[in-house]
C-alpha positions in Angstrom: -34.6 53.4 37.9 -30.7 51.8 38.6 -32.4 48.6 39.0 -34.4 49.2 35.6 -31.4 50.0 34.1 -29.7 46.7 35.8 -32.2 44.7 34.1 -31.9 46.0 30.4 -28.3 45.7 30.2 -29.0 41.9 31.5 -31.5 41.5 28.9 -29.6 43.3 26.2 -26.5 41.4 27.1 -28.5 37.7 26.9 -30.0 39.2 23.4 -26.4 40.2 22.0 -25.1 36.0 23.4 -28.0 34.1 21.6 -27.1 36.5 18.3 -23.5 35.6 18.6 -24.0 32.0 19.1 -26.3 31.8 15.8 -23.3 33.9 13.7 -21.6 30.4 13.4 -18.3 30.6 15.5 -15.7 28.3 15.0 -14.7 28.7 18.4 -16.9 28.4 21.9 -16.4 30.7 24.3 -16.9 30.6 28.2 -18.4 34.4 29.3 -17.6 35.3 32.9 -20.9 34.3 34.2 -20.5 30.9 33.0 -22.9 31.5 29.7 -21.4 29.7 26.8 -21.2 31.1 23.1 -21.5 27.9 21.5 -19.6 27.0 18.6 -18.0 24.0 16.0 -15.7 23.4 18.6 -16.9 22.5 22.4 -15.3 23.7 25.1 -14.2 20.3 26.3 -12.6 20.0 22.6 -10.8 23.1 22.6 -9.1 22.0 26.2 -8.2 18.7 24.9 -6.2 19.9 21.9 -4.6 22.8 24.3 -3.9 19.7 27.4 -1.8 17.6 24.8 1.0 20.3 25.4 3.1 20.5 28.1 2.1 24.1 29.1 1.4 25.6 33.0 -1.4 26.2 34.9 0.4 29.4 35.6 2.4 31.9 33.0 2.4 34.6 34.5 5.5 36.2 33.5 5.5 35.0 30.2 4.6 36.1 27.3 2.4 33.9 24.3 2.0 34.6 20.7 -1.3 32.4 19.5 -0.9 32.7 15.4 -4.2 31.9 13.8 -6.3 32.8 16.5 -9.2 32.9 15.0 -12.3 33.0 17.5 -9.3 33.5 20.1 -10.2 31.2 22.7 -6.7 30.0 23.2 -5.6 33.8 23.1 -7.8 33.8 25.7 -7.1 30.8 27.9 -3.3 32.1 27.9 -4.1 35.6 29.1 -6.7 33.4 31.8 -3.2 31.5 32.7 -1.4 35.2 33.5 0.9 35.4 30.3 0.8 38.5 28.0 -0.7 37.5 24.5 -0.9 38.7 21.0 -3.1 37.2 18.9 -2.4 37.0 15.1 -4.4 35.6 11.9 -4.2 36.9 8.5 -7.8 38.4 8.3 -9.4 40.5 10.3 -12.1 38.6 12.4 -14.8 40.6 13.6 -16.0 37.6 16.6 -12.4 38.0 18.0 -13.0 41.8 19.1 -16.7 40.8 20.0 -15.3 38.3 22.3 -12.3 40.8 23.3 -15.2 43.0 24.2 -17.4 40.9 26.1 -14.4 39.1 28.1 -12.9 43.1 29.1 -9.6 40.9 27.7 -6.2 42.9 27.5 -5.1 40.5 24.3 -3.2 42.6 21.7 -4.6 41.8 18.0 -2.4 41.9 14.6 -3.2 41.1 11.2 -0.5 39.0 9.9 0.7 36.6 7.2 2.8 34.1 8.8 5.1 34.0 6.2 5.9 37.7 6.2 6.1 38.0 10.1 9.1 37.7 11.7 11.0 38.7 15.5 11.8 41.8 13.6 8.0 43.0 13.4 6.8 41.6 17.2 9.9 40.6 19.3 10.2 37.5 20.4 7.9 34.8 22.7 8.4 32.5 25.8 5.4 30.1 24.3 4.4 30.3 20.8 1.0 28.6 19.7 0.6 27.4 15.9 -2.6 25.5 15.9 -4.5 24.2 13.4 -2.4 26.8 10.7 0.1 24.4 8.6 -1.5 22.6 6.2 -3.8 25.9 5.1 0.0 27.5 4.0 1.7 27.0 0.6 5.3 27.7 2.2 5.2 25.9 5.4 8.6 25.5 6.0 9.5 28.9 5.6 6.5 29.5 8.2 7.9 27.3 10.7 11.2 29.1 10.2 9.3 32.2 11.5 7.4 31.1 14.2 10.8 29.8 15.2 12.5 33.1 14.8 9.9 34.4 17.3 10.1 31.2 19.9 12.1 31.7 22.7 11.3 28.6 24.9 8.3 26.4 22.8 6.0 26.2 20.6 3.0 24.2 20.4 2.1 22.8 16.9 -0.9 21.7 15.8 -1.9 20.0 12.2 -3.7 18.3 10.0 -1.7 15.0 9.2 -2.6 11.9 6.7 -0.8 9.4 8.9 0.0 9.6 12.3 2.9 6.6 11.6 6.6 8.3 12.8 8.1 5.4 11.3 6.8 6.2 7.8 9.1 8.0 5.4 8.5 11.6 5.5 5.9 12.6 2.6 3.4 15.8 1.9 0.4 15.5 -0.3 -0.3 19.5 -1.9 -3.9 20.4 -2.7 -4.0 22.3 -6.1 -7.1 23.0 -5.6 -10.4 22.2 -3.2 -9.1 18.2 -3.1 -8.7 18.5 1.3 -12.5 18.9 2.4 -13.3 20.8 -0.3 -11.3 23.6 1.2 -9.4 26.8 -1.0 -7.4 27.4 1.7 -6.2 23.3 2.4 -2.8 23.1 0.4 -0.7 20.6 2.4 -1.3 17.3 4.3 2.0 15.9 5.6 2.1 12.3 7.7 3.5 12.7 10.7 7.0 11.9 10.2 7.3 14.7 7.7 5.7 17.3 10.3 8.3 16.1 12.7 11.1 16.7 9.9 9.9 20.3 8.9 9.7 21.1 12.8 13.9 20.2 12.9 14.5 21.3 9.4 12.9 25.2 10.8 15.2 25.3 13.4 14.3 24.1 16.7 16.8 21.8 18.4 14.8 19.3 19.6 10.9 18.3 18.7 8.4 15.7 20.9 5.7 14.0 19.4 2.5 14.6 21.9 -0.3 12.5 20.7 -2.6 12.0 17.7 -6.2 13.2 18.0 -8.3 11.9 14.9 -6.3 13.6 11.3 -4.4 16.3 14.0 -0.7 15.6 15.1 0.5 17.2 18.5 4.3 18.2 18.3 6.2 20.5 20.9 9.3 22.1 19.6 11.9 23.3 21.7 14.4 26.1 21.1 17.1 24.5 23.5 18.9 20.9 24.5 17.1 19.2 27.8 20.0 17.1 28.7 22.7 17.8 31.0 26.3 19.1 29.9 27.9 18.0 33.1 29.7 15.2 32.5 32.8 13.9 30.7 35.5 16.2 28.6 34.0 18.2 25.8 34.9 17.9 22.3 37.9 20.0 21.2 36.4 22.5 18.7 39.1 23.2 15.8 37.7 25.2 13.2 33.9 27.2 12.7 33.0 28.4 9.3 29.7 29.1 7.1 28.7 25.6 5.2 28.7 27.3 2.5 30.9 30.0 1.9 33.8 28.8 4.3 34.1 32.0 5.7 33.1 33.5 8.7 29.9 35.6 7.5 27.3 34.8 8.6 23.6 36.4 8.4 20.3 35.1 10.2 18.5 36.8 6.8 19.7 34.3 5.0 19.1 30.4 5.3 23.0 30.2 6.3 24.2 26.8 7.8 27.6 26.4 10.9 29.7 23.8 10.1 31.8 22.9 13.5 35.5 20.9 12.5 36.1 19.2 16.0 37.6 16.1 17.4 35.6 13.9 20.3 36.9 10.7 22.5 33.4 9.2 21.3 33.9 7.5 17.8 29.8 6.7 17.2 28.5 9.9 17.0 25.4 10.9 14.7 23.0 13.5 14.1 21.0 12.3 17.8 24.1 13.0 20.0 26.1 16.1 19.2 24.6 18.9 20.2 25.4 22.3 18.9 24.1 25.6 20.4 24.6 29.6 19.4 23.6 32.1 21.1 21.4 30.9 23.5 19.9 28.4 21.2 20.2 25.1 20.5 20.1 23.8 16.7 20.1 19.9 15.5 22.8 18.7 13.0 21.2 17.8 9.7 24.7 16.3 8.9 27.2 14.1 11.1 30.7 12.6 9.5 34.3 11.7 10.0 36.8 14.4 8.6 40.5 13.6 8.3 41.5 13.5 12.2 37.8 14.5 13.7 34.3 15.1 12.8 32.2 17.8 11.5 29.3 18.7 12.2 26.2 20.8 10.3 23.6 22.9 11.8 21.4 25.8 10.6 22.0 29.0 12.0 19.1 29.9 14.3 16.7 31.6 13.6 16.3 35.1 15.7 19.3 35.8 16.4 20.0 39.5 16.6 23.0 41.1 14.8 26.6 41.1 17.1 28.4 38.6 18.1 27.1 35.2 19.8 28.7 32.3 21.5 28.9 28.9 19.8 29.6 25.8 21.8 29.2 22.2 21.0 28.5 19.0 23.6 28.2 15.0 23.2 26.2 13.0 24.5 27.8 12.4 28.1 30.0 15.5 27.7 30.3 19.1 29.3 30.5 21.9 26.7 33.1 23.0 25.2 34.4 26.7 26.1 32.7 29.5 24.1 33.9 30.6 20.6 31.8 33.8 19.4 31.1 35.0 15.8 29.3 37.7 14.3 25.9 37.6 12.6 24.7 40.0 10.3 28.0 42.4 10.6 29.5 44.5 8.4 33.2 44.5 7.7 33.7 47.3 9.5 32.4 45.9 12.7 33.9 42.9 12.5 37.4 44.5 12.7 36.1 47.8 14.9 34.7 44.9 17.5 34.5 47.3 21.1 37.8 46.7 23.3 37.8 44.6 26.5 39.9 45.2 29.8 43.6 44.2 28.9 44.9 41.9 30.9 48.5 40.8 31.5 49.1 38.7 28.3 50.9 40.4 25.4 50.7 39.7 21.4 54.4 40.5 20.1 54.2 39.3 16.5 51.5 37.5 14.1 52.7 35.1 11.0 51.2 33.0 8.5 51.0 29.5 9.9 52.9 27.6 7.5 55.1 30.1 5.9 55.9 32.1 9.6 56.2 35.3 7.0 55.6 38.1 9.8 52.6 40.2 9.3 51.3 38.3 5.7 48.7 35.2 6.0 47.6 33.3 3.6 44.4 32.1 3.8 42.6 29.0 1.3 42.3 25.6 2.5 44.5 24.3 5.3 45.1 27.8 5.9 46.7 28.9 9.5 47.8 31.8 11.4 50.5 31.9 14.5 50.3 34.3 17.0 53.9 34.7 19.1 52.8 35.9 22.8 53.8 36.7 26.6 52.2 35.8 29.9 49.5 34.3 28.2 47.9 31.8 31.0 48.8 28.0 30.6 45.6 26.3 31.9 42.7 28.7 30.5 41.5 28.1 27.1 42.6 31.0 24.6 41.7 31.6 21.4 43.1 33.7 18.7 40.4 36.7 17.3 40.1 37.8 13.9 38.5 40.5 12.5 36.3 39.8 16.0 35.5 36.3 15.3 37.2 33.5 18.0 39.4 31.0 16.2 39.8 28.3 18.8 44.0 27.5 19.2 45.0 24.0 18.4 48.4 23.7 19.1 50.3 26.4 21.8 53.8 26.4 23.3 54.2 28.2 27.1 58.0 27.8 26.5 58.0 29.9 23.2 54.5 31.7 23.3 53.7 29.9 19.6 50.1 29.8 19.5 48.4 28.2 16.1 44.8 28.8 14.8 43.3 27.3 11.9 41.6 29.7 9.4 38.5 29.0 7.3 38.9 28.3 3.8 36.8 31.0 2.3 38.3 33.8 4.0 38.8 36.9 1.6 42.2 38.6 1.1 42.6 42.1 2.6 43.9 44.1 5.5 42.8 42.1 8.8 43.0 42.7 12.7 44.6 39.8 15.0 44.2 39.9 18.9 44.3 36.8 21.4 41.8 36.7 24.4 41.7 34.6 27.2 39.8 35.1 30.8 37.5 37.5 29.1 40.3 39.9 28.7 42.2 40.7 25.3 45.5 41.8 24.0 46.4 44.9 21.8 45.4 44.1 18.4 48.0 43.9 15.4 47.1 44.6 11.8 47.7 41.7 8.9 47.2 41.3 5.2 45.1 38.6 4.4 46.4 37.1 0.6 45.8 34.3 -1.8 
């Protein structure tokens, strides 16, 4: 009877493949015993558009987010690699938990629109796959943004282009209507150049072009610098603020830019060579210039970062990074001045001032705004910076003979009662309290 049994769940199982490969998959799909569900897309397809990225043999360890899955044989092939994987797609599709079913696959399933996900909803990703998704999305931008926000290490992006030319000037055509293959759901073509430019515009720090396959780009976007930082002296940071409001608020909910004021030895630099990173991201300049004595430099504030405070440092090209300087993201006021206390360490703050004025206590801020700290014991040779209301202002001018330590403030500060404390080795003074005015 078992081996009656044996034979009917064979039979039954061969009966349920041929029905499935006749439903019109999108994908094909490899069962264990080497029967294929045929679908539009071979096998030998699907592994070609997945080998254009650099991924491993081997993820175990990691953990993949495949958005548009679809059929869900790259879910699949991920979780056959060792990573953990969620699949996402905006409707639910009934051959994905078939295949689920007949693969015994682990691969978590969520019904999604891409531009309403974010790291809040599922956490965040070593790998993230965006394949074949762009070009049906009316906000692709903002959707890159997201799958950014959820990208810890890469992500693999696949699209629909209408040149493949990465010298061309960046241009979309947008679908009204059925005009891409007759297609509702078609409403973007870029070329190549502008996929490229959307990639860097979401976020990622730095963004390869893989290959061309027919009308589909290959791009792999990167959340952090490749190069080096061990080399010559780092810049000299003098001043961080928000692009926009000058201050020092700054809010990964909101589509908030970092402008770094710093000088550099090298006198040709650009958007391709300075390299700003926060938290433990890396984010490309979108602007590059002279300002009065140094440069300044423009970045977009990361997407997922968490709230609380994150280091910011900037490199050159052929330079080390500068020390840390945190700031806060998505604080309130109240924990920006109730930041927790660190160990004290030797160093003392005596007396705060306004930087051009020296009126004890009072400090103006506006532009060319400063503040002066008057200290003891503070070390000679480790960089110190002066911390207000929690955020790092680095120090650009200090005197060990008189313990005079300057700070430039940003120019959007907003008057009120502040908190000044100097730290320096990881260890902070006593803090004293200031009135901010105008």
């Amino acid at each position: 009877m078992s081996e009656a049994r044996d034979s009917q769940v064979i039979a039954e199982n061969h009966r349920q493949v041929e029905r499935l490969s006749q439903l019109g998959w999108y994908h094909s799909l490899e069962l264990p015993d080497g029967r294929v569900i045929e679908g539009h897309q071979s096998i030998e397809n699907l592994r070609r558009r997945l080998a254009q990225f650099p991924l491993p043999a081997d993820l175990r360890g990691s953990r993949v987010l495949d958005i548009g899955a679809w059929d869900g044989w790259f879910s699949f092939e991920m979780e056959r690699r060792g990573a953990e994987v969620l699949a996402v797609d905006s409707a639910k599709n009934t051959r994905f938990l078939e295949a689920r079913s007949l693969l015994g696959s682990r691969v978590g399933y969520r019904i999604a629109d891409i531009c309403r996900l974010t790291h809040h909803d599922v956490g965040t990703f070593d790998v993230v796959l965006f394949l074949g998704v762009l070009y049906h999305l009316k906000h692709p931008i903002l959707a890159l943004e997201n799958v950014c926000g959820m990208c810890r290490d890469i992500a693999c992006i696949e699209s629909f282009v209408t040149e493949s030319n990465l010298r061309a000037i960046p241009v979309m055509e947008f679908y009204e209507s059925a005009e891409l293959r007759g297609q509702l759901d078609n409403w973007v073509g870029p070329n190549a150049a502008c996929l490229m430019a959307f990639c860097r515009t979401a976020g990622f720090a730095r963004v390869n072009f893989e290959s061309a396959l027919g009308e589909r780009a290959h791009v792999t976007a990167y959340r952090r610098w490749s190069h080096s930082t061990i080399g010559g002296s780092p810049p000299e940071i003098r001043c961080i603020e928000n692009a926009a409001t000058h201050d020092h608020c700054f809010s990964a909910n909101a589509d908030d830019y970092v402008t770094f004021y710093f000088s550099s030895a090298r006198g040709d630099l650009t958007c391709g060579n300075v390299f700003p990173e926060i938290g433990p991201f890396g984010s490309r300049p979108i602007h590059v210039a002279s300002a009065g004595v140094g440069w300044q430099a423009t970045c977009k504030l990361p997407p997922g970062l968490g709230a609380g405070w994150h280091d910011a440092v900037l490199s050159v090209e052929g330079s080390s990074r500068t020390p840390p300087l945190r700031i806060g993201v998505d604080l309130s006021h109240a924990e920006r001045r109730d930041w927790p206390a660190r160990p004290l360490g030797p160093m003392r703050l005596k007396s705060v001032a306004d930087g051009k004025t020296f009126e004890a206590g009072r400090v103006r801020v506006g532009p060319d705004s400063a503040v002066t700290a008057w200290a003891e014991d503070f070390p000679e040779s480790a960089p110190i910076v002066v911390r207000l209301n929690g955020t790092d202002l680095p120090v650009i001018w200090r005197d060990p003979r008189t313990g005079q330590i300057n700070a430039l403030l940003p120019a959007g500060l907003e008057p009120g009662p502040a908190v000044v404390s100097l730290a320096a080795n990881g260890e902070e003074t006593s803090r004293v309290n200031v009135e901010l005015y105008r």
